[in-house]
N, C-alpha and C positions, 0 to 999 in steps of 0.2 A: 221473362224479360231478358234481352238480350242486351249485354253493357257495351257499350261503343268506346275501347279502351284503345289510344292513342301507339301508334306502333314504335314511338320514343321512349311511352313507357315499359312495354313488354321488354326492349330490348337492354333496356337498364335492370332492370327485374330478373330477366337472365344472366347477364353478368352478375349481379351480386349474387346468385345462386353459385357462382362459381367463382367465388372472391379470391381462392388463392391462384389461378390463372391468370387473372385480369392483376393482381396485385405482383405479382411476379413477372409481367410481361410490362408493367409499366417503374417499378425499380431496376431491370435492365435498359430499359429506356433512357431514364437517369442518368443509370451511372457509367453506362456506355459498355459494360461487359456481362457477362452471363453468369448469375447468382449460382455460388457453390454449395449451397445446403438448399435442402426442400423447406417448401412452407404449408402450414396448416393454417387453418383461418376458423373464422368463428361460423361459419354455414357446414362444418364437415370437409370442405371441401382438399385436392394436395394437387401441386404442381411443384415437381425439381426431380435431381435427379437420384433416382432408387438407391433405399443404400447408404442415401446420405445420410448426417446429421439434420434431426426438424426446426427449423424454428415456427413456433407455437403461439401464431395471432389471435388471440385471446378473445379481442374483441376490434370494431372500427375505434375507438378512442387510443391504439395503439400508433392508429396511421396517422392520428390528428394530431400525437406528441412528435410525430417525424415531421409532421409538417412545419409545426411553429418552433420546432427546433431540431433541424436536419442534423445529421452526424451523431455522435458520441452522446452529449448529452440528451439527446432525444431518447436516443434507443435507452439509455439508463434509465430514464424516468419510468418506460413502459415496461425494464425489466424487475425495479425498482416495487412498482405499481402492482407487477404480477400481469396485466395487460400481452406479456410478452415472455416465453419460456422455449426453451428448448429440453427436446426429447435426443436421446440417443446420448454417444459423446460428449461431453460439457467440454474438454480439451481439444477434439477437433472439430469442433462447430467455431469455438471463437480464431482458433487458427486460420479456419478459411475463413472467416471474417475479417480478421484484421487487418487484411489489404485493404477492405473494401473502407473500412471506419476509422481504425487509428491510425494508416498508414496512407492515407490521402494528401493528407497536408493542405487542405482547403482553409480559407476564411471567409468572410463575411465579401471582401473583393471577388474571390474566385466563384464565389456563386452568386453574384449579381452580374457577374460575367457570362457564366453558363444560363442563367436568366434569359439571355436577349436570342436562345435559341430556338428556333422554333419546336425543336422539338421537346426539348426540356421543358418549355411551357406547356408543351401541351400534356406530357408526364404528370405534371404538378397538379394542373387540372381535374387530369385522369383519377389523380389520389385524392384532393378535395371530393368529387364524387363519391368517389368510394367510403371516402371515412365519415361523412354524413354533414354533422350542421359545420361548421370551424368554428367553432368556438374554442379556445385555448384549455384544455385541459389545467389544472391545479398538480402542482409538482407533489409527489410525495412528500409526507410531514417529516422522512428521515432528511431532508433535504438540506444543507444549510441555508440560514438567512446571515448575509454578509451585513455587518453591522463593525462601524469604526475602521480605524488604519490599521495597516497590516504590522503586524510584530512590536506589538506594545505589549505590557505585560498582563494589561486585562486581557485582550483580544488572544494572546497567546494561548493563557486560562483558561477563555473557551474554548477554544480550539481544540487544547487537549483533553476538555471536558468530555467535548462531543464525541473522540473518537474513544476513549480509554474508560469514560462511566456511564456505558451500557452496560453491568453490571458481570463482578468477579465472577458469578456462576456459566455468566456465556463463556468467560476468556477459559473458564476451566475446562468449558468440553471443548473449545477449539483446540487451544495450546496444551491440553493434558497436565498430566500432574506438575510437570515441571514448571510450569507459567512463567513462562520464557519467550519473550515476544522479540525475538530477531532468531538468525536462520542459524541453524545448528551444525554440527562440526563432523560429517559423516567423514568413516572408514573408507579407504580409496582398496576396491569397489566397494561399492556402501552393499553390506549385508542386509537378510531380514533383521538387524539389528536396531531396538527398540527408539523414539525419538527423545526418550528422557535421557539416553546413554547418550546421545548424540548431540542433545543441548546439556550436559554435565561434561564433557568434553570442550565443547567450546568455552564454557568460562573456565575451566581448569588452563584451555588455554592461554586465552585472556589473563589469567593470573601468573602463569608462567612467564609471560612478554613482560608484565609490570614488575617481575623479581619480588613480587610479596612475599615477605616475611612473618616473624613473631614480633609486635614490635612497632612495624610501620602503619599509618594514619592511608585509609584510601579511602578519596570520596567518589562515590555513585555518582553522576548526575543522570538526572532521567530514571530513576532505578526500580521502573515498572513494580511488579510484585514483590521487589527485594529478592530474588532469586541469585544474583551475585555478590548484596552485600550477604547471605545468609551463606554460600558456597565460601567466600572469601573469609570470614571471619569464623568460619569451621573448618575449615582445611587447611588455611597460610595463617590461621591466630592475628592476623590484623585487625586494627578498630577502623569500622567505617562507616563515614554517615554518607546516606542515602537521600538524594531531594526529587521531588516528583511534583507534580501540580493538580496529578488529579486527587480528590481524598479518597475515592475506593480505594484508588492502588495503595495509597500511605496504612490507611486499616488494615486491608489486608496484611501488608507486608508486616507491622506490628506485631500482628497473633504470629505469624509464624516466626520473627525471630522469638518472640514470647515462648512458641511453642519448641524452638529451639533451644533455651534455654540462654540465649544470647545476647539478652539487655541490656547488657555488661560491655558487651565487644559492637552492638550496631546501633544507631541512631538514625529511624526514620522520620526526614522533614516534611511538611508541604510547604515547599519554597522555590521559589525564583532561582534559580543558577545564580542569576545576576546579582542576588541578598545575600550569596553565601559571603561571611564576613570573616569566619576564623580560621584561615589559611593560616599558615600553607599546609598543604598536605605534602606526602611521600608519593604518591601516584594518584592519576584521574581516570577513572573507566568512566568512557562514555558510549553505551551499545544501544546502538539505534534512535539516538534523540536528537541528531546532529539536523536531521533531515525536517525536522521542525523549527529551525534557527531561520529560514529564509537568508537569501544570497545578501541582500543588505547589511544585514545584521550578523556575517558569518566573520567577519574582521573583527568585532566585537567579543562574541565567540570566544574565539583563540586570542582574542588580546586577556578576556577573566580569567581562562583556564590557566595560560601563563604566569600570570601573577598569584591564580590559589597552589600556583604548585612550588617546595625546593627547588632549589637550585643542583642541577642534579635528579629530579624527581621526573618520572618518566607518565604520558599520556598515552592510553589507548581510544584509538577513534573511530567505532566500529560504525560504519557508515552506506547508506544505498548511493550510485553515483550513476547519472547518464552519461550515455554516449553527446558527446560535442557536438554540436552544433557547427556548421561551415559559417556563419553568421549566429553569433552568441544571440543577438537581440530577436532573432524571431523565436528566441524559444518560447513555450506556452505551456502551464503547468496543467498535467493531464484533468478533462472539467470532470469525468466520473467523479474520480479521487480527489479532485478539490472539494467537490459540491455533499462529495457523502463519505467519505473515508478521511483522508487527512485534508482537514479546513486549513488553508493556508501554507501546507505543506510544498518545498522546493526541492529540487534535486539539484546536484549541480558535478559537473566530470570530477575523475580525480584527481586531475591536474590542479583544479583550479582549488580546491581542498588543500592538497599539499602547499601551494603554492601560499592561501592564506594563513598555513599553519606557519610556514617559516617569515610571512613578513609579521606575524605576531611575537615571533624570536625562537619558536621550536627552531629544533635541529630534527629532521624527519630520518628516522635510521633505517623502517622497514614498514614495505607496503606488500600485503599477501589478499589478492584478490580470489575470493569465496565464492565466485558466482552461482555455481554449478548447486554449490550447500543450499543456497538458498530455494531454488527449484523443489528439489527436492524437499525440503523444511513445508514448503507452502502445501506443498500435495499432500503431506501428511496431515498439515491441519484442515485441507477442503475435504479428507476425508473423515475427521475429526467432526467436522460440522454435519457432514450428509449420515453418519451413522446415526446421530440424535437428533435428527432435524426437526422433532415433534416436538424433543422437549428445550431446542434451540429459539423456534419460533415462540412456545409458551414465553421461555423466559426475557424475551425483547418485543418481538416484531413479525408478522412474516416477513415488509417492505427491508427489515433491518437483516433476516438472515440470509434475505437475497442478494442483499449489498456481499454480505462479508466472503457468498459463497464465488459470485461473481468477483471480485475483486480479486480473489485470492487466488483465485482459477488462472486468471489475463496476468495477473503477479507471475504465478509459475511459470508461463512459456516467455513472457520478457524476461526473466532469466537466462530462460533456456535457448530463447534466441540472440540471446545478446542484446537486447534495445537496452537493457540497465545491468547495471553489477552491483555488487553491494565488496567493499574492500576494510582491511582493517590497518591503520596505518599509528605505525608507534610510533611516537617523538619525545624528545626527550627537550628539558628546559636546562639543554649544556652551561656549563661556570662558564665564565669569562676566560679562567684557565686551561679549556679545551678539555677536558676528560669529561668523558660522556658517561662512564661506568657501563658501558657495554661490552660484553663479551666479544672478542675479535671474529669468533663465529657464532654470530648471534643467532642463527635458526636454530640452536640446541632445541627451543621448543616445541619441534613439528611431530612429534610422534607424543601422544597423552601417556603420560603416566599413571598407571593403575592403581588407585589408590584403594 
């Protein structure tokens, strides 16, 4: 019997035999320039150029998440999903990418725009095709579900539920023994020199700016695993409470002052910043939580810190900050990293940091931008992650170790390229009487003392 098969079918049937040609010829269509890494596709098939870094289409349900949601959050879903992987590079696959995805600058405007073109239509088409029924794929379960107003003290709650209690055993193979979650204080040139040394330097540093003592009261906010009340209160003999929100971190942090013998000198909270009521303290270390406060609520912020601190009593504000905006109001907070990494999380320049710290009545005496540290810091925890990645994925997710490997990865080269810094900015809560108790050269503390 001879079938009498339609020559519209044969030649669709070819194509999808050779789906990463046809899918690569129709994403340059798009996006108007010629894709920088190769593609693999689910029939076998490759088209790009030799050499390059692969991106790894999984399956057609990768093409259906770009479809119903073009840009950044799409491709997250599908890498999220596992739908979507790269081979080779992990650092220079997303670098040639990042023109293409986070450095667009598109909206929902600009592509109802590009819409009315003929040939963008017919691209769009071209990939409905190819990716089979359209039906909207289901986002990853790592996914957040927005629920209530932003920066309340429930909604904050979860927020940092979400990111901080996937549990102390992951953070331990990322961040290493020191469980130190912001970026660490490398030797200028940074040696094969270990990342615990290099996160024990940064809060020795940090302790050196606040002038701790034998003696003075310093509270933590944010105080992740207690890794600086636990340095602070065994090396400067200060008593320090500590307030966190997620409870793994509060546990944790527990046993190991416990284990440190220090129940005596540190008090871990799970508490609101905003409940702390037995002020004032001597000094505030605040490293890495600022970025969860939202720009709303950043005048708020620095109005508490103010009032928990002496008169006299100095703040450290260890902080990630983007580049400004030419028009502040188009900014848009990155959707990966909102949707799966920090729920509601803001950046904002460091201008505009300093600027809310002194109309809360700081006196701001010194700002030392780290950028470079933190590059460096993330590589070593994406390497952290890929070494145990069998028993990373056990202990969470795979959808969740993809997150953190991805994340941490595109974090390193926005350092390294500049799109964000991370800065540490001292201020102090000067008398009325003008004496700041600063030393008139205040950098004495740039070189770590070896303890």
């Amino acid at each position: 019997m001879v079938l009498d098969i339609p020559g519209s079918l044969i030649t669709e049937v070819c194509a999808m035999a050779d789906a990463a040609v046809r899918l690569k010829g129709l994403l340059e269509q798009l996006l108007g320039v010629p894709l920088p890494v190769r593609i693999r596709t689910w029939d076998g098939s490759q088209s790009g150029p030799p050499g390059a870094p692969t991106l790894v289409v999984r399956n057609r349900r990768a093409v259906r998440r770009l479809l119903w949601k073009p840009g950044e959050l799409g491709l997250a879903r599908a890498w999220v999903a596992g739908d979507l992987d790269i081979e080779g590079d992990l650092y220079a696959a997303l670098d040639l990418l990042a023109g293409l995805v986070w450095e667009r600058d598109e909206d929902a405007r600009s592509t109802a725009q590009a819409l009315r073109d003929p040939e963008v239509r017919a691209a769009v088409l071209g990939l409905v095709r190819l990716g089979g029924l359209p039906l909207p794929p289901a986002p990853p379960p790592e996914e957040v579900r927005r629920q209530g107003h932003l920066h309340t003290k429930r909604t904050d709650k979860r927020a940092i539920s979400h990111h901080y209690d996937v549990g102390n055993d992951f953070y331990e193979i990322v961040l290493g023994p020191s469980m130190v979650y912001s970026c660490a204080y490398w030797p200028a040139p940074p040696p094969d020199g270990t990342l615990e040394i290099a996160q024990r330097d940064k809060l020795d540093l940090i302790c050196r700016k606040l002038d701790l003592r034998p003696g003075l009261r310093l509270l933590d906010v944010g105080c992740g695993w207690g890794s600086m009340a636990v340095h602070a209160a065994r090396e400067y003999g200060v008593s320090v409470v500590g307030v966190t929100l997620s409870q793994e971190q509060a546990t944790y942090a527990r046993k190991r002052v416990a284990d440190e013998g220090l129940t005596d000198k540190v008090e871990i909270r799970v508490q609101d910043y905003r409940d702390v009521a037995d002020g004032p303290y001597d000094a505030i270390s605040s490293i890495g939580m600022a970025e969860h406060v939202g720009a709303e609520r950043y005048l708020e912020y620095a109005d508490v810190l103010y009032r928990l601190l002496k008169p006299g009593g100095r703040l450290l504000n260890h902080q990630i900050g983007r580049r400004p905006e030419r028009d502040e109001a188009s900014y848009q907070v990155d959707e990966f990293i909102d949707a799966y990494v920090f729920p509601d999380g803001e950046l904002q320049p460091i201008g505009t940091t300093v600027t809310q710290l002194e109309r809360a009545g700081f006196e701001v005496r010194d700002v030392e931008s780290i950028r470079e540290h933190y590059a460096l810091t993330l590589r070593r925890w994406v390497a952290n992650l890929e070494a145990e990645w069998a028993r990373a994925v056990q202990l969470t997710s795979p959808g969740r170790a993809r997150v953190w490997r991805l994340y941490m990865a595109a974090c390193a080269l926005a350092f390294e390229r500049n799109r964000i810094g991370v800065n540490q900015v001292l201020a102090v809560r000067t008398p009325d009487a003008g004496d700041s108790g600063m030393p008139l050269r205040a950098r004495e503390w740039t070189e770590p003392e070896r303890r």
